[in-house]
N, C-alpha and C positions, 0 to 999 in steps of 0.2 A: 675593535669596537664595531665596525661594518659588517662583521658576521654575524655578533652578538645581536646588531639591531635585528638583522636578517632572520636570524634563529626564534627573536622574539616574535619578529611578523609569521612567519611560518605558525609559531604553535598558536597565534590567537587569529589568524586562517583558517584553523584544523576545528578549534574550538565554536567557532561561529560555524562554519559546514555541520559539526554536530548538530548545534541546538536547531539550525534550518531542518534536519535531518525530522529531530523531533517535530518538526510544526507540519512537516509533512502528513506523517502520521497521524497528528491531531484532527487536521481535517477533513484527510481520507475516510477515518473511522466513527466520523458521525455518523453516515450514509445508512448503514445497516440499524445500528439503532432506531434511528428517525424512522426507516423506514418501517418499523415495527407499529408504529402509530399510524402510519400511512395505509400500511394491508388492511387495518383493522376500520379503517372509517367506512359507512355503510354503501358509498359510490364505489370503493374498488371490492368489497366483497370478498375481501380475505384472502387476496390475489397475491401468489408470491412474485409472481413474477412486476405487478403491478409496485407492489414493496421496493424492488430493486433497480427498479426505473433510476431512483437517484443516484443511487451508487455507480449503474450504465451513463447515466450522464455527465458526470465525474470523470469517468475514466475516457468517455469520449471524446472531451476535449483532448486528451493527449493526441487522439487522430489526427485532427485539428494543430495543432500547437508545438507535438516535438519538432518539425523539421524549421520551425521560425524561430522556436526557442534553443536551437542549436545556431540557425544563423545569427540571433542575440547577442550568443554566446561570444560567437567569432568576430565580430563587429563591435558589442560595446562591451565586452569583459565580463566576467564572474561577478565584480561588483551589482555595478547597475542593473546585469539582468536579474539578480538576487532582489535587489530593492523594488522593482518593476514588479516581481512577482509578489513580493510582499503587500505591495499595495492593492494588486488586484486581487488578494486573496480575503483582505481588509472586504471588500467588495462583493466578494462571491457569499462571506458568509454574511454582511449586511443584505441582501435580498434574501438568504433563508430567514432570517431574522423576520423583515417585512413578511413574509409570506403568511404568517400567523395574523396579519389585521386584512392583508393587500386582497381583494376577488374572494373574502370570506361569503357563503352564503351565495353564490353564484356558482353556477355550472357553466363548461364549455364541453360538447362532446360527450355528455355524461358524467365529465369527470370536474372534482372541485377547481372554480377556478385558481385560487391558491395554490392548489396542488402544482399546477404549471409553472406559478412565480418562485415555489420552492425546487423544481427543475433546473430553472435558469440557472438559479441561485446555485445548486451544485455543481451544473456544465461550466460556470466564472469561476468558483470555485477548483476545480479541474486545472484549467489554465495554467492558475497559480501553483498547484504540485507539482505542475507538467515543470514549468519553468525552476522550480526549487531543484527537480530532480537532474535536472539538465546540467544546473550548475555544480550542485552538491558532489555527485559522484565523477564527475572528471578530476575538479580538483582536488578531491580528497585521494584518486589515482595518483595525480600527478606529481600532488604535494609528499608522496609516500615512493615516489621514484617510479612506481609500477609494480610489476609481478607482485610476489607476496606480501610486501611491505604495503602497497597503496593497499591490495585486498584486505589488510591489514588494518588501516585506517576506516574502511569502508564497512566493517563491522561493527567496529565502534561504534561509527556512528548509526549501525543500526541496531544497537544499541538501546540508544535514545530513543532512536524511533520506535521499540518496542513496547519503551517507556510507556509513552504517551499511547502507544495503540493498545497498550495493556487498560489504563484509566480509562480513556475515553467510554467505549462500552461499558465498563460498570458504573461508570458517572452516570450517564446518561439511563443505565436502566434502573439504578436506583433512587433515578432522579421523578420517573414515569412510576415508577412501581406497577400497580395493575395495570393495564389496556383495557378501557370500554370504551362504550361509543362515543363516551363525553371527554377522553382524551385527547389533545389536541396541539399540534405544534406548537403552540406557547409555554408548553411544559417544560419545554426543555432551552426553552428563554435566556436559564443563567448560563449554560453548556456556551450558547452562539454569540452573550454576549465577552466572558470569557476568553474565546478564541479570538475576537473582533480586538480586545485587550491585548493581548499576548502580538497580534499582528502590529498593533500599535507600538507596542513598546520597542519589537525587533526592529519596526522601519526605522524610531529615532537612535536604537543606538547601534543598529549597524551601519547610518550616516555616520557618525564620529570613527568607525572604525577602519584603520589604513590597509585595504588587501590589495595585493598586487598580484597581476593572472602568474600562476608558477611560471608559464612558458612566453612571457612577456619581450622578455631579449631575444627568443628566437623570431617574433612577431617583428621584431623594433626596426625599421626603416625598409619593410620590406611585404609587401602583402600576399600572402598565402593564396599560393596558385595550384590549383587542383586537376590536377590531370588526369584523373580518375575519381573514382568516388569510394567511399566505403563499403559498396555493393559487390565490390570487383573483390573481394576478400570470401571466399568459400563458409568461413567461420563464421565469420562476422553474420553475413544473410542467415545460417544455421541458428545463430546466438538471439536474433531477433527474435525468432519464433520462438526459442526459448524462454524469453522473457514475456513474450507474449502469452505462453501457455502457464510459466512460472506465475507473474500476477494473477493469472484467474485460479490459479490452484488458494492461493495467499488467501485472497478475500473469496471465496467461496466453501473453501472449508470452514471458515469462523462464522460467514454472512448467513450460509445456510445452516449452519449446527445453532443460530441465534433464534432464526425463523422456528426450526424445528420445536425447540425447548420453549420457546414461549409461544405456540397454536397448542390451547386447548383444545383443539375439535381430536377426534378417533386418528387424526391422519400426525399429529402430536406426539410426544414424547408419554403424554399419560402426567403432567405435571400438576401441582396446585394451582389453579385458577387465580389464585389471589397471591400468588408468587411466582407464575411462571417467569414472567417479561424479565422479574429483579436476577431469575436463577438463569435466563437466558443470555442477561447482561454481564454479569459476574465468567458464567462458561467461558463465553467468546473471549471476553479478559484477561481469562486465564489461559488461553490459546494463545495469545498477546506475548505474555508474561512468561509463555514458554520461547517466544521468540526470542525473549528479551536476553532469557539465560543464555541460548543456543547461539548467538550475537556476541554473548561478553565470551563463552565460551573458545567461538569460533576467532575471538579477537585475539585471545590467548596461543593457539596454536596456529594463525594464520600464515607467522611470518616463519611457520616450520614447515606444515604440510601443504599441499599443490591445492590450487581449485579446482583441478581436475579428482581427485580422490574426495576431498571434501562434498563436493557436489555428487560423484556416484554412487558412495554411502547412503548421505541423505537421502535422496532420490529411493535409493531400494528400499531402503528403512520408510520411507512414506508409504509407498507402496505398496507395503508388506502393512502395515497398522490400518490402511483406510479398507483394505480388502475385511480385515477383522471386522471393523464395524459394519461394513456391508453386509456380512452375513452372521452376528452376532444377534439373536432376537432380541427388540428392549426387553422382554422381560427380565433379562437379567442384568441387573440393577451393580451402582457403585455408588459411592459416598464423595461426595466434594464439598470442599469450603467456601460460602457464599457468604456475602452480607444479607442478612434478611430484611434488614432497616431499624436494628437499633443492637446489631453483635452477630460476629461471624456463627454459622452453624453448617457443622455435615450434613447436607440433605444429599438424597436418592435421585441416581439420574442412571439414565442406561449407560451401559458400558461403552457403548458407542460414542457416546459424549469424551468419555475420558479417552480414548483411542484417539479422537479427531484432534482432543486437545495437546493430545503427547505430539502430534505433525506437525506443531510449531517448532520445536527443538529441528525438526528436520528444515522445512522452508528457513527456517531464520539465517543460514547463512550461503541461500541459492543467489539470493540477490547479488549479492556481491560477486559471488563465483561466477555465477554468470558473465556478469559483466565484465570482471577481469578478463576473463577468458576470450568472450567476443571483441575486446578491444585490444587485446595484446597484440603487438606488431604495426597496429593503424599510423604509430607517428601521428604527423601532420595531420592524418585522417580523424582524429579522436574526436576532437569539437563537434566536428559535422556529425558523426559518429555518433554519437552523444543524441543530437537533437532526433535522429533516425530511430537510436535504440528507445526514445520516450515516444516516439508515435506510438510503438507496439504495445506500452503498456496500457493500454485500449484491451485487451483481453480481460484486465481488471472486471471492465464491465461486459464482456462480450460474453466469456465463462460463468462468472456467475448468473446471468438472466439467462444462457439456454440451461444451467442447472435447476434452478426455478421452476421454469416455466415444466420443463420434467418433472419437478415437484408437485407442481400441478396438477399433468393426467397422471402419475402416477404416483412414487412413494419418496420422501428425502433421501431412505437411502441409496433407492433406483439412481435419483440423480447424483450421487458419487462417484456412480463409473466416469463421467466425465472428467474428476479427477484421475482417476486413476489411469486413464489415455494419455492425461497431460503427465503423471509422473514418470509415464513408461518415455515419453518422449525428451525428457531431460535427464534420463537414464543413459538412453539414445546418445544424447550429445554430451554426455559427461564424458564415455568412453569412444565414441569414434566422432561423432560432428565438431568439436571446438578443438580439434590437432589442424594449426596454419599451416598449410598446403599452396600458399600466397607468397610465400616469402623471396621470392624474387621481386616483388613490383618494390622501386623506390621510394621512402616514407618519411627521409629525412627535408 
């Protein structure tokens, strides 16, 4: 009967680290959307880089946030610092919410005062994924033993998360449909109040719900003494960077292939003016959606092949598809299925679009790999580990705004080589950086 209960708490463990999984994604992936109504207001000037401020704000609280969100971790458990984040997430997206009444009609610095409060609103926003991620992916390690079994778990639940990253953008671009000057963050009102919902309902029913930390009995009458750090691991330091460069590949190949498809000007894809933003919304979604496959895919095979193979595939296969579009002219044109706002239709988009989108199949099971890989061996170090490895995903926004702002003086697809550095470098570490070379320091 004590195993049975046991067995029962594990899988509704597993089951709630999914759906957090999904909520993560949900409001990582407004950023880029929103920010398509932001470029376009007549203060920023059709600034991509300006655009991607919120999405850079976002990801910067993780700068901020992982190394407390791993001492969280280690101090009040998996539970609470899940609920903690939930509530603050509650938070982050109620100030984007405001930002559509709050400093409307006022300027600071040039730029809408609003604009600032819908900033905040993403950097509290941040926090909260910072702290999701913190929790999500250890235990879902933990609860899955490790090696290929937790990577195993870890896809699944990115999975979900592709879900949701799949929707969000074509909600939200279907929801804007054109961009003019008279578009305005209130548009997308039902999207923030929505999430605000969803955040509500998680906090009260993962109150009723009983998790206990997997590594709880090792914890239990005795407090974790750290005689080194997770730094002292070769891998590990290696695997940061990895994820650091891995996130800004994630949101910068969909952030900027959204940008690109909905700018009508010369510097554009060449799209319908009166459809681009829906077709730019719908693309990225489909980038999503490729995650989503490459995730259930990768869930299938995970607990057979290494994350070391898994991740050096991928990686070549990215890098081998974003080079195509780099030097593939739009003019030469492909067919994809969009919503147009009242039934799906194959419109025209360069081929570059559908190349960027195929590199979701590839990213969708980095993440995990990753991570297995730079945690494998920490022991005791993992928690701390954890809050370290979510500093870095700060490149979230760090990659995508110097891609941007490239986009800028020069051309979107100029700013792709910036992927394509970051793919060579998790090539890198697929095949020689995450082999433990540590494995003498003590973990247990």
């Amino acid at each position: 009967m004590t195993q049975q209960k046991q067995q029962n708490g594990s899988i509704i463990a597993i089951v709630t680290m999914w759906i957090l999984f999904a909520m993560i994604s949900f409001v990582t992936n407004l950023a880029a959307p929103i920010g398509v109504i932001w470029k376009n207001q007549p203060e920023l000037a059709g600034s991509n880089f300006l655009g991607m401020l919120g999405n850079m704000m976002n990801f910067l609280a993780y700068l901020f946030m992982g190394i407390p969100a791993g001492k969280m971790l280690v101090k009040f458990g998996y539970k609470k610092t899940a609920l903690a984040a939930i509530a603050v997430g509650f938070l982050g997206v109620l100030i984007q919410f405001l930002s559509g009444t709050l400093g409307v009609g006022s300027t600071l610095f040039s730029l809408p005062l609003n604009f600032y409060v819908y900033l905040l609103g993403a950097f509290v926003s941040g926090f909260s994924v910072c702290m999701l991620n913190t929790v999500v992916n250890p235990m879902l390690n933990l609860l899955g033993g490790g090696g290929n079994k937790g990577n195993q778990l870890i896809q699944i639940g990115g999975t979900f998360n592709s879900l949701t990253g799949t929707l969000t953008p074509m909600f939200v671009g279907s929801l804007i449909g054109m961009v003019t000057l008279e578009t305005a963050i209130t548009d997308v009102n039902p999207v923030l109040m929505t999430a605000m919902g969803v955040f509500a309902v998680a906090f009260i029913l993962l109150s009723f719900i009983p998790i206990a930390d997997p590594d709880a009995d090792k914890k239990k009458g005795k407090e974790i003494v750290y005689e080194r750090s997770p730094w002292a691991f070769r891998h590990f330091v290696l695997g940061t960077i990895a994820i650091f460069v891995y996130v800004g590949v994630e949101i910068g190949i969909q952030g900027t292939l959204n940008f690109y498809l909905s700018d009508v000007t010369d510097k554009g894809a060449g799209l319908d003016p009166a459809l681009a933003t829906t077709i730019g919304g719908f693309v990225a979604g489909t980038y999503w959606f490729m995650m989503m496959i490459g995730r259930f895919l990768g869930s299938l095979v995970g607990g057979k092949v290494s994350s070391r193979a898994m991740l050096t595939v991928a990686s070549g296969l990215g890098t081998l598809l974003v080079l195509l579009a780099i030097y593939l002219p739009k003019t030469v044109l492909t067919s994809m299925p969009v919503f147009t706002g009242s039934s799906f239709d194959m419109v025209q988009v360069p081929i570059a679009a559908l190349l960027l989108v195929l590199c979701g199949l590839c990213t969708s099971i980095m993440w995990g790999g990753i991570f297995n890989l730079a945690t494998e061996g920490l022991g005791k170090y993992t928690a701390a580990g954890s809050g370290i490895f979510m500093m870095m995903v700060v490149g979230g926004g760090v990659l995508p705004l110097v891609q941007n702002w490239i986009a800028d003086i020069s051309t979107y697809m100029t700013s792709y080589w910036v992927i394509v550095v970051a793919l060579l470098y998790m090539l890198y570490y697929a095949l020689i950086g995450s082999k433990n070379v540590n494995k003498d320091i003590p973990v247990d």
